[in-house]
Each structure stands twice: as structure tokens, then as C-alpha cells.
N, C-alpha and C positions, 0 to 999 in steps of 0.2 A: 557781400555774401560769404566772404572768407570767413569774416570773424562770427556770423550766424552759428556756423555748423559747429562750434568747440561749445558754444553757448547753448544748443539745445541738445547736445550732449552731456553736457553737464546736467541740466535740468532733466535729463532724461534719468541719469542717474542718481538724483537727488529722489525722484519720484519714487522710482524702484526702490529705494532703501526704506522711504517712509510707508509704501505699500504693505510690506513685509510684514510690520508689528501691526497692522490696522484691522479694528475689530472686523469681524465676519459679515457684518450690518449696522456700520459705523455712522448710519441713519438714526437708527434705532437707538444705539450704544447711550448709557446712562451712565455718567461717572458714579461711584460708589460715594455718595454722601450720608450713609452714616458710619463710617468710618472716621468720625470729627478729631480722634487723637490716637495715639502709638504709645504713650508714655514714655519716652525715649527721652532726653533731657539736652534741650540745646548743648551745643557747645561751649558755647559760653556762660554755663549758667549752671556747669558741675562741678564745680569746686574742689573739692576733695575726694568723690565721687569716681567712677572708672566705667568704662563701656567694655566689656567681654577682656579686660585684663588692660585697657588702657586709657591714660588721663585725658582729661578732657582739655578747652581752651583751645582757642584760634593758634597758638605760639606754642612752641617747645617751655616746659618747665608748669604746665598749668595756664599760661598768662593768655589774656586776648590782646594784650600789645607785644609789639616787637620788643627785643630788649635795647636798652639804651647803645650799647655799641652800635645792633642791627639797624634801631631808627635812625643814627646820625650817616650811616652810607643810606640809606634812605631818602633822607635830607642832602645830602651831595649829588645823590643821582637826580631828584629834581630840579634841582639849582643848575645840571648841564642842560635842563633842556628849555631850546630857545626855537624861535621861528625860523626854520630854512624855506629861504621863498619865499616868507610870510605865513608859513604855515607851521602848525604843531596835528598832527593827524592822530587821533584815541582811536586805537582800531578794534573791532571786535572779533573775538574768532570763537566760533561755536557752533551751536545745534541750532535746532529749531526752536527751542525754547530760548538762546540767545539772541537770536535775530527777533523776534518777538517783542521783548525785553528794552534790546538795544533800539528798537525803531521807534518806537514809543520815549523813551529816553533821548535818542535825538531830537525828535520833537519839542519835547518839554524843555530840555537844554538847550534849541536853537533861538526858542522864545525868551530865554532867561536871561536879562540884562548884566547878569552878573557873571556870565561867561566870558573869556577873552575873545572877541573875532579872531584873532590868530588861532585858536584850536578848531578843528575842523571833524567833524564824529564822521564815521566812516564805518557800517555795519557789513562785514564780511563775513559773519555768519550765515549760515544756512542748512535748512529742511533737509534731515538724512544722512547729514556729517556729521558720525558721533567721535568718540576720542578714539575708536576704534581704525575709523576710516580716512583719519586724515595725518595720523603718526607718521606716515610715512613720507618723503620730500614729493615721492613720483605724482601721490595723489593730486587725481584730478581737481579736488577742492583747492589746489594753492594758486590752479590756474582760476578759479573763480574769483579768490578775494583777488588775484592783482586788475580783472576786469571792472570786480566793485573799484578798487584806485582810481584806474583810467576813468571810470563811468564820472566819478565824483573830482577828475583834474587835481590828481597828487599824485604821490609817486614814491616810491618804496624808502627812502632818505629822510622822507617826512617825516615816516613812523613811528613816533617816539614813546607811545603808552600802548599798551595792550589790557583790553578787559578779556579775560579767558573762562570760559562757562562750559565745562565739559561735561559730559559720561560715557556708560557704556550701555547702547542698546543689548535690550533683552541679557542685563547681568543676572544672572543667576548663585554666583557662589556667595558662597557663608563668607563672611567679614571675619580674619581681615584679608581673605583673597581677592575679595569684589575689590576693597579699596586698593590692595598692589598692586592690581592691574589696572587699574585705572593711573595711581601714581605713576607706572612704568610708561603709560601713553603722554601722561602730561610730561613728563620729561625729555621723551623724543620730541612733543609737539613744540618747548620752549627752545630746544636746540635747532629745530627748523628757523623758530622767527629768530632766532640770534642770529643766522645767517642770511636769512631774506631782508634784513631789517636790518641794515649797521648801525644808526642811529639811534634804536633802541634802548630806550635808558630806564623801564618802568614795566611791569605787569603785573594788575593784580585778578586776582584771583576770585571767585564766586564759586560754592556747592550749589545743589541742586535745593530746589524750594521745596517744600512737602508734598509727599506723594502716596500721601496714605487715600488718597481717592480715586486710584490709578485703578483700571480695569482692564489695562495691556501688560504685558509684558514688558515692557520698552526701559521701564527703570522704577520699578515698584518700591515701597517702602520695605526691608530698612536699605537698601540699597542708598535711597536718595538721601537718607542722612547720613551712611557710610564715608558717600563720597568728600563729603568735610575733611575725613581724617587724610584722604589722595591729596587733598590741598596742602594741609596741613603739613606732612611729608617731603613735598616738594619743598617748602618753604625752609623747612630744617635744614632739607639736603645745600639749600644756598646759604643757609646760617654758617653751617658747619664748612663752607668750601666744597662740597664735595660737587658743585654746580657753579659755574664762575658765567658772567656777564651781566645781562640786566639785572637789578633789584627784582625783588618776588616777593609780595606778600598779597594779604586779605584785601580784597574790593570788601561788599557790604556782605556779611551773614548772612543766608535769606531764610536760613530752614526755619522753623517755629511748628510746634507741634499743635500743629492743624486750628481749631476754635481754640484747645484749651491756651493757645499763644504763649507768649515767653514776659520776664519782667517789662522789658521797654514795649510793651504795648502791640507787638506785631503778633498778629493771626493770620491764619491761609483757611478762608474759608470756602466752602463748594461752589459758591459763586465764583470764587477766583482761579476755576480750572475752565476745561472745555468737557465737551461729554465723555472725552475719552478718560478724563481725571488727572489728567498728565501734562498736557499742555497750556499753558495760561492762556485764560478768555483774557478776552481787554481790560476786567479789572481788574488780574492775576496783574497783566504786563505794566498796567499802570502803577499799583501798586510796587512791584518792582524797581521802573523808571524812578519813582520819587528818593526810592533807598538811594539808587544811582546816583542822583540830580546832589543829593545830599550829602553825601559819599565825596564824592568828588569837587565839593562847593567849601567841603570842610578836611577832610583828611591833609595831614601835614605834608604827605608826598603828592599830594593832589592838587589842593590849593595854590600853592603859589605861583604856578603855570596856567593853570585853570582857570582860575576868576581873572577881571578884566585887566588888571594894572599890564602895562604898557611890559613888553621884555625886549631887546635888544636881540637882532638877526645870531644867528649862531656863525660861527666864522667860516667860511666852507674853505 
């Protein structure tokens, strides 16, 4: 009965945050589907191009790769990490749109022969914890992902990758203030897990997916492609030293401007919202998982720990 009462407090508080944005008659409520594109231009796919005075690209410099220096500590930092206990734990920390995502992507990834059994998914996201409310150490969200640990038989040592998927409910400012406030929460949130998490050697990063069908307030379009450049930011600030510990870069890109989609093929179509236009329905979340499953089966910092080949205990 002890540990109930921290547990439906939590859940108490998670509800109340998600309440807040929730339409008037969220019965009723119809995602805006014809609103099929923004014209906005991926990230990856402006080349020379500029958004309200600034370059586009996953990286510093224009690029959607790391630069050579940055992927070879990339490749180091992967290479430390090894099974304590037998385990490597990919933990997730986010919204509602995260745990979504990621529970759907454990799924897929648990089924997939090509994963290591020593890595072990472990979804500590949750419904009403946006980047806003969990910046801070006190937050009651840190005591939720250590019960997601306990629940799932790990333990904070494990920890060795983090997928991070943030925003800011109900952001309202003009870019680029939407995105430096957001960058200024992912910053506190990464200095939280570099202290909860010693073993930490990995995190990467995801924006928000399109959100031009949104009819809440909670993180409307251009917000949800803003927050790419909050990623984007943090990732520089670790290029440049001004952030020291785990590696930080891009998980998968998700934004894509709605039906009209981007080169590599990905669309976010109204089918892949909930009514609210914001949320992924299950083929928003699947669709997502697959980028994950592939992401993570392939990326140079990902792969080598990830898929099955055998690793060696790390030394304790």
C-alpha cells in the first residue's frame, strides 16, 4: 500500500496536465484534416535555403550528419557500452506522444530477431510530462520512470541510451523563442539524466512529427517543426563543448510536411493522428516504431550494441 499512494499521485498528476489542453467535447473533437501541408521544408531537405534567418540540416554547418571528428566520439561512446548484469537498458523519456511511439516500438523491437537480448526497452515516458514539467530534478516524473525500472527488473547503471522526444505544451511564441525555450529544458532535462544515469553513454534525440492537424493548443504547427532547430541546438552545444558527457545527437527525423511528404518517402497523413490532430492513432505510432526499429538496427552509434552479436559484460 506504501508504494500505491506515490503511484496514483503521479497518475493523478499526469491526468490533470493532460486535462488542461483537452478539447471542450473531445467526443465530438475532429482533427483538422484538411490542412494536408504548411509548406515548411524538412530539415533536411533545405539545402541552401534558411527558415526566418536560419540554416537548415540536422548538424551544425548545413549537414544531416555529424561531422567526422563528432561521429568518431560517437563511435567511442558506443563501443563503452557493454551488458551490466546482462543488460544494456534504451530508455525513453517523454510526453505522451513518446510513450505512444516507444510502446509500439518495444513491441516491434521485442519481436525482432535482430535485436540483442541483452538490450532491454524500457518506456519511461508518459501522458502530461512535457519539457516543461520535468526540467527540474524535484519533478515528480523522475520518480515515475525509476518505478517504470523497478517494474521492468533494471536499475539506474543499466542505463546506457536514452531516446528523448520532447515539447512544450500549449507553446505559443514566434520562433526562435518557442525553440530556446524548449532548447533551455532539454538542456536541464540531459543534465538530470547525466546524474541519474552514470553509465550513460548515448542519447538521441527526435522533433515532434507534424502537426498541421492539430486543433488543441498543446503544440500546434509551426511549433512542431520549430522544435527540430531545440534539437538541433543542444547537439551543437555538445559539438562545441559547451555540454560535456554523453554523446547527443539525432534519433530519426520524424517531421515531413503532412501528405505533401518529404524525398525519402514519409508522409503524416490524418489517418495518423487521433481526433485531437496531435496525438498518433496506432498508425501515426506504428509508423513512427518502424523509423525507430530502423534507426536503431542501422545507425552507426546504434547498431553495434543493438543488433544481436554477442558483447562482453562491462567491468563493474
Amino acid at each position: 500500500m506504501k508504494l500505491l499512494a506515490p503511484i496514483v499521485a503521479l497518475a493523478a498528476l499526469a491526468l490533470g496536465a493532460a486535462a488542461v489542453d483537452a478539447p471542450a467535447d473531445s467526443t465530438r473533437a475532429r482533427a483538422d484534416c484538411e490542412r494536408t501541408s504548411t509548406g515548411l521544408v524538412p530539415l533536411t531537405e533545405m539545402g541552401g535555403r534558411r527558415y526566418r534567418g536560419y540554416r537548415g540540416g540536422l548538424y551544425p554547418n548545413g549537414r544531416n550528419r555529424p561531422s567526422t571528428a563528432y561521429g568518431r566520439l560517437g563511435l567511442a561512446a558506443a563501443r563503452r557500452v557493454r551488458p551490466v548484469d546482462g543488460k544494456i537498458v534504451l530508455l525513453s523519456i517523454g510526453m505522451s506522444n513518446t510513450t505512444r511511439e516507444f510502446s509500439d516500438f518495444k513491441s516491434r523491437a521485442d519481436r525482432d530477431p535482430a535485436k540483442s537480448a541483452s538490450v532491454q526497452l524500457v518506456d519511461g515516458a508518459e501522458t502530461g510530462w512535457d519539457a516543461q514539467r520535468i526540467k527540474s530534478p524535484s519533478s515528480p516524473y523522475w520518480e515515475l520512470v525509476d518505478e517504470r525500472l523497478n517494474a521492468a527488473e533494471a536499475y539506474p547503471d543499466q542505463v546506457q541510451a536514452v531516446w528523448l522526444k520532447q515539447a512544450i505544451s500549449g507553446e505559443s511564441r514566434l520562433f526562435p523563442r518557442d525553440a530556446r525555450a524548449l532548447h533551455a529544458n532539454l538542456r536541464a532535462i540531459v543534465h538530470i539524466l547525466r546524474a541519474r544515469f552514470p553509465n550513460l553513454r548515448l542519447i538521441f534525440l527526435s522533433s515532434r512529427t507534424y502537426a498541421g492537424y492539430a486543433i488543441t493548443a498543446r503544440n500546434p504547427e509551426p511549433h512542431a517543426y520549430d522544435s527540430a532547430f531545440a534539437v538541433r541546438w543542444l547537439i551543437r552545444d555538445r559539438m562545441q563543448q559547451k555540454a560535456s558527457g554523453p554523446w547527443i545527437g539525432w534519433g530519426p527525423y520524424l517531421w515531413t510536411d503532412g501528405t505533401k511528404g518529404r524525398r525519402d518517402g514519409l508522409t503524416w497523413d490524418c489517418d495518423d493522428v487521433d481526433n485531437d490532430g496531435t496525438h498518433p492513432s496506432k498508425i501515426g505510432a506504428q509508423k513512427v516504431s518502424a523509423l525507430l526499429l530502423e534507426f536503431f538496427k542501422s545507425d552507426s552509434m546504434a547498431r553495434p550494441w543493438f543488433r544481436g552479436r554477442a558483447l562482453p559484460q562491462s567491468p563493474r
